[in-house]
N, C-alpha and C positions, 0 to 999 in steps of 0.2 A: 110494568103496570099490571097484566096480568096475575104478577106472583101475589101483589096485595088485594086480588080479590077472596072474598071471605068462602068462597066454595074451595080454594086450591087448595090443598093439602099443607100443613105443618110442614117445609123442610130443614132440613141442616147438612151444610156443605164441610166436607172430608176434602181439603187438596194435601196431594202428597208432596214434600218436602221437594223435591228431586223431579220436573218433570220429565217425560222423555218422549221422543216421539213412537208414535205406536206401531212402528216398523222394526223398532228396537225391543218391544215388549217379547217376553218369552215366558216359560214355566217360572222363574221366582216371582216374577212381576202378578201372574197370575194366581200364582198363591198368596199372594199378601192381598189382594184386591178376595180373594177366599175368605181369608183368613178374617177379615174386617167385617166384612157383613155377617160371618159366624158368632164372632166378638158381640157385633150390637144387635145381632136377631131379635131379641126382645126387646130393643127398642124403639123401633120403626113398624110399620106396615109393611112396608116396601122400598126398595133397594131402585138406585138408576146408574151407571156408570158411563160417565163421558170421559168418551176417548178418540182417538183417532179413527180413520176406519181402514186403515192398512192393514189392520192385524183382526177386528173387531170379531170376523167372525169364527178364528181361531181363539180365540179369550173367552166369547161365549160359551164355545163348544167345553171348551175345558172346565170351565165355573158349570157348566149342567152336571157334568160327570163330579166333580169337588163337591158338591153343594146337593146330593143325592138328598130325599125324602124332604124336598126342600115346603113350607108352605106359604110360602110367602109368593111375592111377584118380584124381579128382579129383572130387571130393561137394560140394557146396551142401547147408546144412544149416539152419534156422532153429526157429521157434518161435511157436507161437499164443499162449502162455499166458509171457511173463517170465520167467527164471529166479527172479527173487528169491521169486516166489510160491512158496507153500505147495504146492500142486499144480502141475503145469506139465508138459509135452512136453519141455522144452528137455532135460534132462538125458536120456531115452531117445533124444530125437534124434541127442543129440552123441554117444553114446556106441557107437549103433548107426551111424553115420558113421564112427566112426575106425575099427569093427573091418571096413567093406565098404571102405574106402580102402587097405587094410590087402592088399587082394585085387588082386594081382596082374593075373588072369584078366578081370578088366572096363577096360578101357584108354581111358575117355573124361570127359567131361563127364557126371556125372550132378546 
């Protein structure tokens, strides 16, 4: 409901073919997640990536150093609680990610 209000940002969702869990993530996985927002930099605002958070703040780190003179806003965003669940984080997370990527004014890895 949220997403269909008219202040939220334009998005478009990238899922990759192959999920994996994010305890499995490593440097190729983080360069192709690089490599994708360098691809479409002109054509977004800003960047969100959801993922697990086993690894999350290892992938961050690495995408600040990959993604040098970056100016954009670019979010890491995950979840304690599953989305499928009845209660859950995931959905204020994601939602409050797209509307700070969305922000100009912050121009890194967060």
């Amino acid at each position: 409901e949220e997403m269909r209000n008219d202040e939220m940002p334009l998005t478009y969702i990238k899922e990759y073919k192959e999920l994996i869990d994010s305890s499995a993530m490593g440097h190729t996985e983080w360069c192709q997640i690089a490599s994708d927002i360098s691809e479409n930099y002109y054509k977004f605002d800003g960047f969100v990536v959801i993922m697990g958070t086993d690894t999350m703040a290892y992938a961050a780190t690495a995408l600040s150093f990959m993604l040098e003179n970056l100016n954009k806003t670019v979010v890491f965003t995950g979840s304690q609680i599953p989305f499928a669940e009845v209660y859950n984080d995931a959905r204020r997370n994601l939602i409050a990610s797209i509307i700070f990527a969305g922000n100009q004014d912050f121009c890194e890895v967060t």
